[in-house]
N, C-alpha and C positions, 0 to 999 in steps of 0.2 A: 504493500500500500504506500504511495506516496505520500509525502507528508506535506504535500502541496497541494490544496484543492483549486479543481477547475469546476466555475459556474457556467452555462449555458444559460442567457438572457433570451425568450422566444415569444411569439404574438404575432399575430397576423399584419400583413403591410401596414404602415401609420401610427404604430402602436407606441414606439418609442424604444425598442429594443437597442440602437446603437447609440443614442443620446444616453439612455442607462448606465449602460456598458463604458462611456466615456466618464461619464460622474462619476460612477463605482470605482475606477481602476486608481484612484490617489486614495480615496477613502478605505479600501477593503486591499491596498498593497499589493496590485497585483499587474501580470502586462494583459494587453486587451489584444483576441483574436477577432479582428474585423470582418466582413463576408464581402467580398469584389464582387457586386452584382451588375455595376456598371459596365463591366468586359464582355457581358452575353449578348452576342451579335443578334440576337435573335430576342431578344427581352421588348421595345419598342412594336415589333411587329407581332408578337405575342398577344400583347394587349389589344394591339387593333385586329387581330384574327387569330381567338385563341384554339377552334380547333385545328386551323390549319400549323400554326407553328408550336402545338404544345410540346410534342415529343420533341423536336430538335431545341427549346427552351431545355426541357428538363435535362436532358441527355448534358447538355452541355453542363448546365450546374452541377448536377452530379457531379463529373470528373473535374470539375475544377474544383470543387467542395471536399472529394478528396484528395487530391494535390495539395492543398492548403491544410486540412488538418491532419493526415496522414505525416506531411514534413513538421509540420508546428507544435503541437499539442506535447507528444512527448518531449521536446526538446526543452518548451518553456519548462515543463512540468519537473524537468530536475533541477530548474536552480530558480522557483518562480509559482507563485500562485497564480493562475490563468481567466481570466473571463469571456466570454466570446460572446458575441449577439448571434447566433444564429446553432441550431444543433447537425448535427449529419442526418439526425433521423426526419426532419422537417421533409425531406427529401419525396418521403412516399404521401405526407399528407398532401401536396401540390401534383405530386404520379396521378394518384386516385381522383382527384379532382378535375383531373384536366385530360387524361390520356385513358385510352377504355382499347378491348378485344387482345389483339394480340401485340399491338404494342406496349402494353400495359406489362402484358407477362412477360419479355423480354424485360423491362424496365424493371422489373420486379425481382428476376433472376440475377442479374449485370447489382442492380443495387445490394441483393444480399449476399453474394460472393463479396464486395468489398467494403461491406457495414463491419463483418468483421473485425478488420484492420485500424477503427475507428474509435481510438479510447471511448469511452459513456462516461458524458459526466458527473460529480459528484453528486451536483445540487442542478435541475433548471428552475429555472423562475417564470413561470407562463404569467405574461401581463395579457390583458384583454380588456377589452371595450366591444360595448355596444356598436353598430353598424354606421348608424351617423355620428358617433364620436370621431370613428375611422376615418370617416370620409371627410369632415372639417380638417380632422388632422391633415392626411393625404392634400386636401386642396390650400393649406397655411405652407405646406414645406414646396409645392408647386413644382416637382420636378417633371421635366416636358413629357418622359418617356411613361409616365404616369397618369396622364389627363386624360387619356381616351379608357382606365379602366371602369367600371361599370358599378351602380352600389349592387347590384345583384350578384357580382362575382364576390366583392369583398364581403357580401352576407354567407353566403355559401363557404367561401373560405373561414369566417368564423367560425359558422358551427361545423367544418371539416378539425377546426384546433382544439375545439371545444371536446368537440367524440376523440381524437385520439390524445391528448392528456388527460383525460378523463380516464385513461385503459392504460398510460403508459407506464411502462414495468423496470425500466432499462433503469432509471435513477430518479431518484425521489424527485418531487415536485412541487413546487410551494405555487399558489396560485395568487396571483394579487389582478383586480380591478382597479382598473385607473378608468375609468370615466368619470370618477369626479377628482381624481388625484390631477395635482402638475406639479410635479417633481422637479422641472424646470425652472420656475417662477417662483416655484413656496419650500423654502429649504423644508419647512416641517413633514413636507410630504416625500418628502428626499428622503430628510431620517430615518420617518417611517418605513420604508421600504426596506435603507439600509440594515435596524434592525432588525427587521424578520427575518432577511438575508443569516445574519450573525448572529441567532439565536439559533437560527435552522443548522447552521455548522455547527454550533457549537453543542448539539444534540449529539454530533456525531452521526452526519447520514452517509457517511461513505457506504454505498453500493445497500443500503437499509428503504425500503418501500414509504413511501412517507407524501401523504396528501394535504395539504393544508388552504382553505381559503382564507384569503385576506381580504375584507370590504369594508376598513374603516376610511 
């Protein structure tokens, strides 16, 4: 067991996963793994024609998702407490939502040969919001390749986050809603988060099953 914990910060687009992940990493001493989702040539045309480009969207994430934490993760984790905004296993909740028949099962085979290779982290922190919370969010940060998505995808993608956290077994999970949090603007809602965070370590959930909602 390392004596270095690695968080997974996860929530569907808008949520606030890598602003977290940035705050966290001076507070809770640790380095931040970021997710390059800007480099997916196929991310832009996605949005505007999801079922034409979803399997070359995901395929691509996929292997750059492990490129990235397959090099990284262990490396920080021998001299470094880790945070990242995004998990490896997010990977099948956007498969199953967007890719169906036998692309699906290809995607689904190819991902669990190399989910293996993918340390699990100690602790995730599922943030979530309601549908138009997202979407206020998504349209305040205005980035281009993101205007043409839909509320009806970003609903669907909720309750896709919702049912597999709900089920997920890989590493404990602490739930916190931020629809009425801004962690950004109100330090107290910062702290708040922060402790739950470091109360949940400090239970000791290494590789221990562990559900908790947060809704203050």
């Amino acid at each position: 067991m390392s004596k270095h914990f690695y968080i997974a910060i996860e929530g569907v687009i808008g949520v606030g996963k890598t602003t977290l992940t940035r705050l966290a990493q001076n507070e809770l001493h640790a380095e931040i793994l970021l997710e390059v989702f800007e480099e997916n040539p196929f991310l832009s045309r996605f949005y505007q024609d999801r079922k034409r480009y979803a399997f070359q969207t995901q395929i691509f994430f996929l292997l750059s998702r492990y490129q990235q934490q397959h090099a990284v993760i262990p490396a920080v984790l021998a001299h470094s407490h880790l945070i990242s905004d995004y998990t490896f296993d997010k990977n099948m909740i956007f498969a199953r939502l967007n890719i169906e028949g036998d692309e699906l099962a290809m995607y689904e085979r190819v991902h669990h040969i190399i989910a293996t290779k993918i340390p699990a982290p100690d602790l995730v922190v599922y943030l979530r919001a309601d549908t138009d919370v997202l979407m206020e969010r998504i349209a305040l940060r205005d980035r281009p390749y993101e205007r043409a998505i839909e509320r009806d995808y970003i609903a669907a993608l909720g309750n896709a986050y919702d049912d597999f956290f709900a089920r997920y077994t890989a590493a404990p999970v602490l739930t916190i809603d931020t629809n009425h949090l801004d962690f950004v603007r109100r330090s107290d809602d910062l702290r708040l988060i922060l402790n739950r965070i470091r109360a949940q370590l400090a239970l000791g959930t290494f590789q221990r099953l562990l559900f908790e909602q947060v809704t203050e």
